[in-house]
C-alpha positions in Angstrom: 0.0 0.0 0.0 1.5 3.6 -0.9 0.6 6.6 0.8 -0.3 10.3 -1.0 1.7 12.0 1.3 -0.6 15.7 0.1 -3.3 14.0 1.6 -1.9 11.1 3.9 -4.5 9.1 1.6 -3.5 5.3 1.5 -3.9 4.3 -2.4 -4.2 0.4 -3.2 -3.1 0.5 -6.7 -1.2 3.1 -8.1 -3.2 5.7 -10.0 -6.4 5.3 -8.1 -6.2 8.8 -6.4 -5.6 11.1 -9.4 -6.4 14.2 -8.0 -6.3 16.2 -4.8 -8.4 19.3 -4.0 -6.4 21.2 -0.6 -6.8 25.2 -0.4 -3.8 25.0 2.3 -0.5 25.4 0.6 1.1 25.5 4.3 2.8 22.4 4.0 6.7 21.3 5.3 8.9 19.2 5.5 9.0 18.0 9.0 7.4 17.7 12.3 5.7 21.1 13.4 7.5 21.8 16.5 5.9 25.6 17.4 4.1 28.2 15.7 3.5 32.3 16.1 2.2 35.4 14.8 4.4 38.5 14.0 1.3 40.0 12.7 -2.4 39.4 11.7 -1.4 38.2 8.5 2.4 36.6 9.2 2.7 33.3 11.1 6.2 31.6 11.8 6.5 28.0 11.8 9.4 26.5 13.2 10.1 22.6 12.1 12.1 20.2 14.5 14.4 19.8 11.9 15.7 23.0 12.2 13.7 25.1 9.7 12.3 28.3 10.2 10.0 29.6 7.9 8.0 32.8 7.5 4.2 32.7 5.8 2.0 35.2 4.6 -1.3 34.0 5.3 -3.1 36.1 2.3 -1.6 35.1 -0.5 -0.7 31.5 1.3 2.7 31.4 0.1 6.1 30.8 1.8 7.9 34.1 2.2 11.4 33.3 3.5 13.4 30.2 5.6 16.4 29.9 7.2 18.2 26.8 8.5 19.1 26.9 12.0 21.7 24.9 13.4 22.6 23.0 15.0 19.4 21.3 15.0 17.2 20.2 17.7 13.5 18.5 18.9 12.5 21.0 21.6 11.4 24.4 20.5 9.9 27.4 21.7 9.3 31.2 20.3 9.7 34.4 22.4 6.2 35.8 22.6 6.7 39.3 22.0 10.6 39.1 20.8 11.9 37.5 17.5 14.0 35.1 19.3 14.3 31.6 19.3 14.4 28.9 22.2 15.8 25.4 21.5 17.2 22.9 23.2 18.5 18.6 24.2 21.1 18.7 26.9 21.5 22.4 27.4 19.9 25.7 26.5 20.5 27.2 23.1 18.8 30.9 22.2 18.9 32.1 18.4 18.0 35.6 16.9 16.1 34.8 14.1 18.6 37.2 12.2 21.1 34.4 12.7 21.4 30.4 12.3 23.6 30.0 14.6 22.7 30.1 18.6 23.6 33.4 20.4 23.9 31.5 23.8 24.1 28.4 24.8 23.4 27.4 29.0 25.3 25.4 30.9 24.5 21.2 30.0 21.1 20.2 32.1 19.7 16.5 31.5 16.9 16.0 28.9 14.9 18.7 27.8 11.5 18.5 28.1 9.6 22.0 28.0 10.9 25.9 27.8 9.1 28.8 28.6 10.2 32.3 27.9 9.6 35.1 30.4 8.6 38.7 30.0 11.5 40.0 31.4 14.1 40.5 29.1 16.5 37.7 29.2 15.0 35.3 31.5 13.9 32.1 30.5 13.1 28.4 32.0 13.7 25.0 31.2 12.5 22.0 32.6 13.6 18.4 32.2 13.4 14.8 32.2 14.5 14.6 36.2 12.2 16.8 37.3 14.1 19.8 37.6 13.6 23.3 36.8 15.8 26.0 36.2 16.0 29.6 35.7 18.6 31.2 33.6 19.4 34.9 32.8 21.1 35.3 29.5 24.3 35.9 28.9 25.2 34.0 32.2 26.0 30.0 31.9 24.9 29.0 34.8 21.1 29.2 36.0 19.4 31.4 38.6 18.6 29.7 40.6 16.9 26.0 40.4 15.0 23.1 41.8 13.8 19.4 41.4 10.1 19.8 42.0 9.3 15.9 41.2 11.4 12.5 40.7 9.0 12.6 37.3 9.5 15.0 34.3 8.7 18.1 33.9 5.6 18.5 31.0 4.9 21.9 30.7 6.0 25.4 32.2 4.6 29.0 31.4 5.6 32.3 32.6 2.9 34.6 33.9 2.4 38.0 31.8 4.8 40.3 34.1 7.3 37.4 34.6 6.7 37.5 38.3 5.2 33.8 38.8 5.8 30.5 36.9 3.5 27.7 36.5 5.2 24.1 36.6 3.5 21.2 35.6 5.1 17.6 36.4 4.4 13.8 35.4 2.7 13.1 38.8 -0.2 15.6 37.4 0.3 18.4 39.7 1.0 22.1 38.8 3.2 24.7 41.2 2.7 27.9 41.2 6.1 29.4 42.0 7.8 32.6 42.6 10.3 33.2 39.4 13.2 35.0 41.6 14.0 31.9 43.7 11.5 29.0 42.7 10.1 29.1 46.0 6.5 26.8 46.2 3.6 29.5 46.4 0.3 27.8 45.2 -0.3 24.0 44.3 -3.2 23.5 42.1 -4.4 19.6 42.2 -6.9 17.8 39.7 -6.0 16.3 37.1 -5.8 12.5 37.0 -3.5 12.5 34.3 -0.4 13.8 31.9 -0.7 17.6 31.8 1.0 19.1 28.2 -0.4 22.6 28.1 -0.3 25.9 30.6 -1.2 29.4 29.5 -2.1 32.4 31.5 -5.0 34.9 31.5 -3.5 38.4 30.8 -4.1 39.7 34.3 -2.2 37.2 35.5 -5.5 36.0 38.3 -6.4 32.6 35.9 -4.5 30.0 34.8 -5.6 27.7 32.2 -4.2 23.8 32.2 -4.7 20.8 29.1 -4.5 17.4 30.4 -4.9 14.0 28.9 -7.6 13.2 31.4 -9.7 14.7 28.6 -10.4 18.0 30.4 -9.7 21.9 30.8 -9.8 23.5 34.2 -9.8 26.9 35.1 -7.9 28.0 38.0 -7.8 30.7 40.2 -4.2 31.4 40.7 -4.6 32.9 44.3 -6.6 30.3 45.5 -5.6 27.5 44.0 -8.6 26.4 43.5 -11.1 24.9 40.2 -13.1 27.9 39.2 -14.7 25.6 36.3 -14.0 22.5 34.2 -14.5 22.0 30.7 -14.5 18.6 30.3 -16.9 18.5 26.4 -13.5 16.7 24.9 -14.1 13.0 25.0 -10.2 12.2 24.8 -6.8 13.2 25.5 -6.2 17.3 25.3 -2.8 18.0 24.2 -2.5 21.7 23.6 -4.0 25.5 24.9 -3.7 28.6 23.3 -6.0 31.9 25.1 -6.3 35.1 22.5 -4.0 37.6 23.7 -7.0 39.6 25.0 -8.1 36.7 26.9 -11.2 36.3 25.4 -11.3 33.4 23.3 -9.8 30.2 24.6 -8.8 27.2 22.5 -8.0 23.5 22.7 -7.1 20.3 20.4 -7.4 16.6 21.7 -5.6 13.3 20.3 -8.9 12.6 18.3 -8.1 15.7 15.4 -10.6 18.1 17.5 -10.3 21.8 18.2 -13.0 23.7 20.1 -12.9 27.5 21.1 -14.8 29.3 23.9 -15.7 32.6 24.9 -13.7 32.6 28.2 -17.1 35.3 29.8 -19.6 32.8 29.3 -17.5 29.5 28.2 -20.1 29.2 25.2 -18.5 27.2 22.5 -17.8 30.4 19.7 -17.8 27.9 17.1 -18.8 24.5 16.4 -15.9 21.8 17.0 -13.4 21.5 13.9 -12.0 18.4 13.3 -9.0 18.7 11.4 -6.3 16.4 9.1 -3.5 15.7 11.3 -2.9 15.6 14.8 -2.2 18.9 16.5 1.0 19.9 18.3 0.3 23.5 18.5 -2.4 26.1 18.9 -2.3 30.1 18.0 -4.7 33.0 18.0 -3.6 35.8 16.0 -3.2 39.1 17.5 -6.8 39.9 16.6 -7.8 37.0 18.0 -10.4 36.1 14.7 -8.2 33.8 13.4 -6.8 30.6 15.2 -3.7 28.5 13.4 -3.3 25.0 14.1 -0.4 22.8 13.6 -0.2 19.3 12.6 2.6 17.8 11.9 3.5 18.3 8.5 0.9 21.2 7.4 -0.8 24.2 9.2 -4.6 25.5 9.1 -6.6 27.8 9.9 -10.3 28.8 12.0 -11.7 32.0 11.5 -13.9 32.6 14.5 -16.8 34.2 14.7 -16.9 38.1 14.9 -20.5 38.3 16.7 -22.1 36.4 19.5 -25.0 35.7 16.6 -22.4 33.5 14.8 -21.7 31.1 17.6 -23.6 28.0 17.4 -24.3 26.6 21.0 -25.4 23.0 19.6 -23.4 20.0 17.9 -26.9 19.1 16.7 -27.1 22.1 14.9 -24.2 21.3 13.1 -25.7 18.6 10.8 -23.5 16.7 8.4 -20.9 17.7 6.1 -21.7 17.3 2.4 -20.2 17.3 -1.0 -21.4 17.5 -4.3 -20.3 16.9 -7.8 -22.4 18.6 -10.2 -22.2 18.9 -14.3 -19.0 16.9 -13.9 -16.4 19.7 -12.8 -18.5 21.6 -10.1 -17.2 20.5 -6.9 -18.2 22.0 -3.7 -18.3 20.7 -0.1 -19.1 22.1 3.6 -18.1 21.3 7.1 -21.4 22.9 9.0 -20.3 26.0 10.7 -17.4 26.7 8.1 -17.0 28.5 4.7 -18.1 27.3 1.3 -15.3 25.6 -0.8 -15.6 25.6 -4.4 -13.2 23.9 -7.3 -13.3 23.5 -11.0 -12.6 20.1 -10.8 -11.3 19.2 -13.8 -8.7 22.3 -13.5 -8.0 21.4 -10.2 -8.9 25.1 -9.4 -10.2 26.9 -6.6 -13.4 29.0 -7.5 -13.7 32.2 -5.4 -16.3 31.9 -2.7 -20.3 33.1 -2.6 -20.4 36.6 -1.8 -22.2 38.3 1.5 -22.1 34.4 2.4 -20.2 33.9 6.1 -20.3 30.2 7.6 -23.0 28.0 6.2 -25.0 25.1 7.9 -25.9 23.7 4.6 -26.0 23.9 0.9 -26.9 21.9 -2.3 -26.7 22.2 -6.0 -29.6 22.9 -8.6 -29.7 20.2 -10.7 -28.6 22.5 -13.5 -25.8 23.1 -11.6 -26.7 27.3 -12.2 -27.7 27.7 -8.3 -26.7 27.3 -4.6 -28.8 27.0 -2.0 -27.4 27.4 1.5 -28.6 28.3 5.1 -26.5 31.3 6.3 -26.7 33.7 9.2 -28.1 37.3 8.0 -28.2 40.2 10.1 -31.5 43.2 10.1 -29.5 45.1 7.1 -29.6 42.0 4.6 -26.1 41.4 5.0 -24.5 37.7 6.8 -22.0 38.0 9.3 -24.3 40.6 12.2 -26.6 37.7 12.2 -29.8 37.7 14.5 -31.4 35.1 12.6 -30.9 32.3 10.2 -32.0 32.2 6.9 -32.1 30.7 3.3 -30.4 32.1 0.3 -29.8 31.4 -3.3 -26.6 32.3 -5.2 -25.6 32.5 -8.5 -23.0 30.0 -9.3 -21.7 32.2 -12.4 -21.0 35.7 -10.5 -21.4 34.1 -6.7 -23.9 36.7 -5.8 -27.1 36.3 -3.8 -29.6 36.3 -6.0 -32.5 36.5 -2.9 -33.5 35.2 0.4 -36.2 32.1 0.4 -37.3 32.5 3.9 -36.2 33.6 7.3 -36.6 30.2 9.5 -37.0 29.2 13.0 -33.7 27.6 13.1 -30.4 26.8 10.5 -31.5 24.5 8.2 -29.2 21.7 8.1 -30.4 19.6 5.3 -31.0 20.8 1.7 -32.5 19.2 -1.4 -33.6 20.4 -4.9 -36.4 18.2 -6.9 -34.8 16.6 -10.1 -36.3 19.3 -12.1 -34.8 22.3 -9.7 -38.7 23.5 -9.5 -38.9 23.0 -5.9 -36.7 23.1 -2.6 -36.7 21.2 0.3 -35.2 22.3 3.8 -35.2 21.2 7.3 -33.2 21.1 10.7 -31.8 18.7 13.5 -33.1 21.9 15.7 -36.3 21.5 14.2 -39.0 18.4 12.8 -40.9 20.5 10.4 -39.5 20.8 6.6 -40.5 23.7 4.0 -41.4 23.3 0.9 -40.9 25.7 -1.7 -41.6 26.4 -5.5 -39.0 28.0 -6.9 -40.8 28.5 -10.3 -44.2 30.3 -8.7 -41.4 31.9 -6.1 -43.8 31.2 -3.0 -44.2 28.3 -0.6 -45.9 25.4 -1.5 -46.3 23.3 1.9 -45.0 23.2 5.2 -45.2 20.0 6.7 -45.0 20.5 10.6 -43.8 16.7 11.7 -42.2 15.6 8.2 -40.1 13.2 10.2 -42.7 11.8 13.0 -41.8 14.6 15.3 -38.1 13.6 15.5 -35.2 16.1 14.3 -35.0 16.0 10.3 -30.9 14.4 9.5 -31.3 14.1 5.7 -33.8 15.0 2.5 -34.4 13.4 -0.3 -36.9 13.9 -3.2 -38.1 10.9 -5.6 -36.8 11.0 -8.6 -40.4 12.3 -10.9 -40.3 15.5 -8.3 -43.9 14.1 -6.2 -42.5 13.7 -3.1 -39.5 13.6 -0.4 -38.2 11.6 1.8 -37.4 12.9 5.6 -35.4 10.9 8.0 -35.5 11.7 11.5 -33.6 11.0 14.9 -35.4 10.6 18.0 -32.1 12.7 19.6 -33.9 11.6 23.3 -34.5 8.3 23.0 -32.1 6.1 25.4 -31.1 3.6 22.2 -30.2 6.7 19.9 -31.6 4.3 17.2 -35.6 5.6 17.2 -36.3 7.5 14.6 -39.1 7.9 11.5 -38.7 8.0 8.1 -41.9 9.4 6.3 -42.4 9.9 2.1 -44.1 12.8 1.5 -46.3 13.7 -1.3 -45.8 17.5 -2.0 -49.0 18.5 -3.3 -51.6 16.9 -1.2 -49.1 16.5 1.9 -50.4 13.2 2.4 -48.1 10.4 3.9 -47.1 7.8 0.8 -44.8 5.5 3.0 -44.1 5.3 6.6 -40.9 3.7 8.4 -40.7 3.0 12.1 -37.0 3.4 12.5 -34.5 6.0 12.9 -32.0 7.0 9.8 -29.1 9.5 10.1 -28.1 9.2 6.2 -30.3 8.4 3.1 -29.9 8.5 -0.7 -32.0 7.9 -3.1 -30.4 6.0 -6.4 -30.6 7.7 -9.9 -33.6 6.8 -11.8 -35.1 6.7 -8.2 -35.4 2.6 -8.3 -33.7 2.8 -4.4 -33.8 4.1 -1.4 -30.3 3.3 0.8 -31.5 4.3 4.8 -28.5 4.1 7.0 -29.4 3.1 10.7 -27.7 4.8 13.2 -24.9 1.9 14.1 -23.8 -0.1 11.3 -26.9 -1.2 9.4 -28.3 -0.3 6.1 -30.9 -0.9 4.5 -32.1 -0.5 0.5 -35.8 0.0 -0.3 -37.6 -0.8 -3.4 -39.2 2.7 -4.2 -41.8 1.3 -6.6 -42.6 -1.7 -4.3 -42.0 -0.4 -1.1 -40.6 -3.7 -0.4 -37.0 -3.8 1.5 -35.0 -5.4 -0.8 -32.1 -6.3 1.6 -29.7 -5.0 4.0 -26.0 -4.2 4.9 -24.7 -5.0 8.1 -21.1 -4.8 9.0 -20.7 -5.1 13.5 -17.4 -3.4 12.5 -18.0 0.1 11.9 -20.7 3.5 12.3 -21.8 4.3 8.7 -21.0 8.2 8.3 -21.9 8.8 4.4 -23.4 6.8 1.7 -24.3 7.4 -2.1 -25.4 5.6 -5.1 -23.0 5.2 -8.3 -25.2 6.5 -11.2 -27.0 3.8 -12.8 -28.0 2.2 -9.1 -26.5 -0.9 -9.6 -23.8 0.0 -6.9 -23.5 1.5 -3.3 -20.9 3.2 -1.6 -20.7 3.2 2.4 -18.1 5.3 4.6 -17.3 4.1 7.7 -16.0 5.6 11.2 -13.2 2.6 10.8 -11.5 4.0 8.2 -13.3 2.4 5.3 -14.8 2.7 2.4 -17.3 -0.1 1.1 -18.8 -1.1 -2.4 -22.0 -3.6 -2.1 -23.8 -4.7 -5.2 -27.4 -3.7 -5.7 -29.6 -5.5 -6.0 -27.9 -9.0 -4.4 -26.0 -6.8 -1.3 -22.1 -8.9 -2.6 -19.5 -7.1 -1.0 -17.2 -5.9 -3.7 -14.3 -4.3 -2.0 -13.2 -2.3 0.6 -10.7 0.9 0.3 -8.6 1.1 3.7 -8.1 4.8 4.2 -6.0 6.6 7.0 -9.3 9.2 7.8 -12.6 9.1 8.7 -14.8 10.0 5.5 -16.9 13.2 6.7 -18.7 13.1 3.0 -18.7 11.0 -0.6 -19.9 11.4 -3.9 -20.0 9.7 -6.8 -19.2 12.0 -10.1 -21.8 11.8 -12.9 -20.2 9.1 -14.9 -19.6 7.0 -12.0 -16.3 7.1 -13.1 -14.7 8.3 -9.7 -15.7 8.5 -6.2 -14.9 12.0 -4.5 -14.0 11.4 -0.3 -14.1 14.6 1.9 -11.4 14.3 4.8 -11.4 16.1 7.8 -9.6 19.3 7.7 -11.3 20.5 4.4 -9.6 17.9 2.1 -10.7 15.8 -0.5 -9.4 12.9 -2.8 -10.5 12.0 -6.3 -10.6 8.2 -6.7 -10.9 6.3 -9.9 -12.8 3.5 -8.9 -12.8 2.1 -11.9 -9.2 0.5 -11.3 -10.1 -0.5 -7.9 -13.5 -2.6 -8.8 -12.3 -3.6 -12.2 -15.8 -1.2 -13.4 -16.4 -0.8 -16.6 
């Protein structure tokens, strides 16, 4: 098995993943070691093979890089200075003018975390014995130091006016300490395990810690004691950063997740990102709207949201990601809660994005591939980003601009669907169980259909394929299985039920030529429906995996599941043979077949996607 290193995409064969779509041209060569702003648009990355490089983040290209030598695994960047904090057995201090260290400390035993103070040449190591020490630059020897465990030191951070340093060791406890001698001041116990992350408030009165117990706490740095724990991460958190007005505060956990809060009401200011690669580092950028994060191999970034109207308090309300192929080059996908991506697929080339559109919950395609739909925030003046309530817009996909608002609704639609014949629109929400109906061509609604799902939360839409009807499937979100559910056909016109299933779906797709219906069962199970029968004509059942996307190949004869494993599976239809399965080193947030059938597009987290010829991998014709 080779590996696409652009997109860490495992390829059975060669020449199955023939293209790659990735707006981020932040790539390097090595490990990510740590990351900071110089300004709102400049961000320095600094690899643990020695590299520095500079980046402007409008144009996305590499400015300048310099070797530094000699090279090391442990770095750290002066927050407000352009120096340079390195280090293995000892202490080493470049200028980022230079590539050669300007100081160099007296040898210590392992390095394990550095920490810069405010004060000008101060700075602190810690290290595999437990010991830390203070050192004042240009003197080789430290300060003054002290072994605070027999276990290593994981993390240290200097409080704003260099006065106090916070010490975290192996044995999960953190010391707060008084920087001219070390002496013990406050201990702040907690966590149950490893903590890798300190960072400060700016008034110096809150300390913020990361641990891989899966939680945040907030402590009062007088007291010592918990003022709150955030504990929404369901796995290890390795890294902090806090905007530098101490507003905003962010975290990343082993699973690929980032989260941000508003530190005055810890309300989530965005909806959880899960990104590519693991993180090692988090940044806010001195206007604190934009967070970087750092894998290891390639950096990305979050803009947050600029008003409270933006946040969304819910993961419901997130929905699913999507992506669409449409007239064969139009690609387009969407991570709820993020911008639009557009690319002329077969240019490989990134369209510019929908104009007075911010963050989206949802969109589709018009089936002449001419429109967008998409459920935006809009604000009283017509205009998204000052949102005070949600709405749903259509854009032109030749000029990007919104062409006029459907309707102002209760709450973000998170599921869209155009009729084959782009006369009507479909729209509903995991917030909500009613679904709108509208006719596009007579520009007014045409039925609202209060409990289209049963009276559970609407996942996915689907019309039939002759344009009578849709299909709503629903999650009962408080049901103790988190497998009830409806799933209701709909006939538009008299809004009369035409087929009624007792069972939840999170996922459905409905074949072209509208023979099928695929239902995916929240767990593992699927199951494919006879449209014209209404007969089941089989299932899918693998005990191995959560199904997280599904679609038809044109022509219906074959379906495509996406697993939380890793997977991607290919089932005959009718007969349910398992074809094949492509091993992947991601979990699939979206798929879609293109219009021949001739490749299978995958959306990765992180905003990437893969274009698969799946012709070589089934032997298709």
């Amino acid at each position: 098995m080779r590996t696409d290193y652009s997109m860490n995409l495992p390829m059975e064969s060669g020449g199955i993943l023939t293209q790659v779509f990735d707006s981020s041209h932040f790539r390097v060569e090595s490990e990510i070691a740590d990351i900071a702003f110089l300004k709102e648009q400049t961000l320095l990355t600094m690899e643990e093979d020695g590299l520095l490089r500079e980046w402007n983040l409008e144009s996305g290209l590499e400015v300048c890089k310099q070797e530094i030598e000699p090279m090391v695994p442990l770095w750290r960047f002066h927050p407000i200075g352009r120096l340079l904090g390195g280090g293995t057995r000892a202490v080493q201090v470049f200028h980022f003018q230079g590539g050669n260290p300007g100081w160099v400390s007296a040898p210590t035993p392992w390095l394990t975390s550095l920490a810069f103070s405010s004060q000008p040449g101060v700075l602190a190591s810690g290290d595999v014995e437990g010991w830390v020490r203070l050192w004042k630059i240009p003197e080789k020897e430290p300060l003054c130091q002290a072994q605070l465990s027999r276990l290593e030191i994981s993390a240290l951070a200097f409080s704003p006016d260099g006065g106090k340093i916070a010490v975290a060791t192996e044995d999960c406890q953190i010391l707060i300490l008084d920087s001219s001698n070390l002496q013990h001041a406050v201990k702040l116990s907690g966590h149950k395990d490893r903590i890798p992350a300190l960072v400060w408030s700016p008034d110096g009165k809150t300390l913020y810690s990361a641990a891989w117990d899966t939680t945040v706490r907030v402590w009062d740095t007088v007291t010592g004691k918990a003022r709150m724990i955030l504990n929404t991460h369901a796995v290890q958190v390795r890294t902090l950063a806090l905007s530098r007005d101490g507003g905003k505060l962010a975290s990343a956990d082993s699973d690929f997740l980032v989260r941000a809060w508003d530190v005055n009401t810890f309300q989530e200011c965005m909806p959880a990102r899960e990104v590519s690669e693991e993180v090692s580092r988090l940044e806010f950028s001195p206007g604190g709207q934009t967070l970087a994060v750092a894998g290891k191999h390639k950096f990305e970034f979050i803009r947050l949201a600029k008003h409270p109207g933006e946040m969304v308090q819910s993961r419901l309300a997130q929905g699913n990601s999507h992506l669409e192929i449409c007239k064969g080059n139009l690609l387009a996908w969407l991570n709820p809660g993020e911008f639009l991506e557009m690319w002329d697929a077969s240019l490989g080339k990134k369209l510019p994005p929908l104009k007075d559109a911010g963050p989206l919950q949802a969109f589709a395609f018009s089936p002449s591939g001419e429109q967008i739909a998409a459920s935006f925030a809009i604000s009283p003046a017509g205009k998204a980003g000052g949102k005070t309530f949600p709405a749903l817009g259509l854009w032109s996909v030749a000029d990007k601009k919104l062409q006029k608002i459907v309707d102002n609704i209760p709450s973000s639609a998170t599921s869209i669907a155009y009729s084959p014949k782009g006369d009507l629109l479909a729209w509903g929400s995991v917030l909500g169980d009613a679904v709108q109906v509208y006719d596009l061509e007579a520009d007014q609604p045409l039925g609202f259909f209060p409990d289209a799902a049963g009276g559970c939360s609407i996942t996915s839409l689907a019309f039939l394929s002759d344009g009578s009807g849709f299909i709503a499937a629903g999650l009962d979100w408080m049901a103790t299985s988190q497998r009830e559910g409806k799933v209701i056909c709909w006939d538009v016109r008299t809004r009369a039920k035409k087929k009624e299933w007792n069972m939840g779906a999170g996922f459905l797709a409905v074949s072209p030529g509208g023979k099928y219906l695929a239902l995916a069962r929240p767990g593992s199970q699927v199951e494919v429906w006879d449209l014209a029968s209404w007969e089941k004509s089989g299932e899918i059942a693998d005990p191995h995996y959560r199904v997280t996307s599904l679609a038809f190949r044109p022509g219906g004869s074959l379906l495509a599941t996406a697993g939380e494993d890793q997977r991607v599976r290919f089932w005959a239809i009718p007969g349910f043979n398992h074809l094949g399965t492509m091993e992947l080193e991601f979990k699939v947030k979206a798929l879609a077949f293109s219009p021949s059938g001739n490749d299978l597009f995958l959306l990765a987290p992180g905003g990437t996607c893969g274009q698969y010829d799946v012709r070589q991998f089934l032997d298709l014709n």
